[in-house]
N, C-alpha and C positions, 0 to 999 in steps of 0.2 A: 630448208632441208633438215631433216631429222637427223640428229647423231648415231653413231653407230654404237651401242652401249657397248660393245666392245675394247673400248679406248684407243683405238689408233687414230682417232681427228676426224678420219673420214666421214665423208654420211652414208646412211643405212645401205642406201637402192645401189651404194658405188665399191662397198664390204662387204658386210658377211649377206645382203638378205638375195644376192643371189644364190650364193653358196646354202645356204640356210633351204631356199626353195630347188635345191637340186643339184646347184651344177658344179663342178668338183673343184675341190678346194685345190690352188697349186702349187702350198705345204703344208707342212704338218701342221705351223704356225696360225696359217690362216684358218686350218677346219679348228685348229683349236678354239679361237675366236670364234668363230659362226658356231663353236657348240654352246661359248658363253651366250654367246644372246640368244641364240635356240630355246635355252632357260627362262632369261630374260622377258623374251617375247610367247613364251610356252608353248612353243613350238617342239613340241619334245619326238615326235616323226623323225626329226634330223637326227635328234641324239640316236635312235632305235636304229636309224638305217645307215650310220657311222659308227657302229661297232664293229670289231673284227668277229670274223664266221666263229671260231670258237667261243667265244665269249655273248653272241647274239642271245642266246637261250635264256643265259639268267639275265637279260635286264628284263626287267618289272615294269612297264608301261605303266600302270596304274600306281605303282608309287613314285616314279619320276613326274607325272602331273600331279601329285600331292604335293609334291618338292616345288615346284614348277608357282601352284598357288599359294604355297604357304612361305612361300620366300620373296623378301625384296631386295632385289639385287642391288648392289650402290658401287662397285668397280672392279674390275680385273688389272691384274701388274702381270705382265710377264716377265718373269726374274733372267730365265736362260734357255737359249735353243740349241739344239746339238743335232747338227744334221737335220734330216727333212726339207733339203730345200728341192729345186725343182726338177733336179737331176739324180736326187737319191733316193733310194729306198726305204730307209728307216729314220726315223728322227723322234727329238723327245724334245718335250715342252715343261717348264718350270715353272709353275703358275701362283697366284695368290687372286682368288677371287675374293669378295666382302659381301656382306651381306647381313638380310636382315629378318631374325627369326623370333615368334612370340616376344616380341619388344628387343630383343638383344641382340649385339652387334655380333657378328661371327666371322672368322678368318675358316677360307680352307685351300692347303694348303700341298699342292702336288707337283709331284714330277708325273708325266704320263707320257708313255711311249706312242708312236704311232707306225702305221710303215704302210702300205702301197697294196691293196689288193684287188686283182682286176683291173690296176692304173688306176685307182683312187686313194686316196688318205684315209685312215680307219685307223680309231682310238685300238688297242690292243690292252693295254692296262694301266695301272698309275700304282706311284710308290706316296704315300700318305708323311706328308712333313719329312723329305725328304731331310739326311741330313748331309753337310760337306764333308773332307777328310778332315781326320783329326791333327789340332794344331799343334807344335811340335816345337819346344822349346830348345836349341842348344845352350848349353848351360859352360858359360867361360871361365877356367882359371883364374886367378888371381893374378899370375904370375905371363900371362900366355897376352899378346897383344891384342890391344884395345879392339871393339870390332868397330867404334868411331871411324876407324882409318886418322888416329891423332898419331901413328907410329909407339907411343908409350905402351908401358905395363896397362892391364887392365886396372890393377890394384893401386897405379898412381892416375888415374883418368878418370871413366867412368864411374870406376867401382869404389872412387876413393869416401 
């Protein structure tokens, strides 16, 4: 049995190449995978007919089989899911695909939304290298207790 380029373990015929040949993905997560190997397998139909109604017009068929030939895919990570499971309406995907273009190794690197149209999963849009919040130092006294939890001064513990 063939692997599913997707990276969940499974094989193809048992993930995404149903989904991939039609039949609805049942989350956000899973169509996200069947659109990886979509690529993958250059199957790009699937990607075309998993877009959300607004956004159908500008995908470019002819430049996603450019994409589709001129790319060799080598792995997908999904970093984080929010919602989209099989009771909700909208969810997002955190993804890192890899790959491999005129000789060179390439990361790309998205959060993409999806949500439910006509009771299916449909890509709606993605945010490019998303980033997380920003890290936030509290900055201790001298004088003000240790944040160790040693009970002492900052200034006789840590900071000495």
């Amino acid at each position: 049995m063939e692997k599913c380029p997707c990276g969940s373990g499974s094989a193809l015929e048992a993930c995404c190449a149903p989904i991939v040949g039609g039949a609805p993905a049942p989350t956000a997560e899973a169509l996200m995978r069947s659109r990886y190997t979509a690529y993958v397998l250059k199957e790009v139909g699937h990607i075309e007919r998993t877009h959300a109604a607004e956004i159908r017009d500008t995908f470019s068929r002819e430049e996603a089989e450019e994409l589709a030939r001129a790319v060799e895919w080598s792995g997908l990570e999904i970093r984080a899911v929010s919602g989209g499971g099989t009771t909700d309406d909208t969810g997002t995907v955190e993804f890192i695909s890899r790959y491999k273009m005129n000789g060179q190794i390439q990361i790309h690197h998205e959060k993409s939304a999806f949500r439910r149209e006509d009771g299916q999963w449909v890509y709606v849009d993605g945010e490019m290298n998303p980033k997380g919040p920003p890290r936030t130092v509290a900055k201790v006294g001298r004088n003000e207790p240790c944040p160790c939890g040693s009970g002492k001064k900052y200034k006789k513990c840590c900071g000495a």
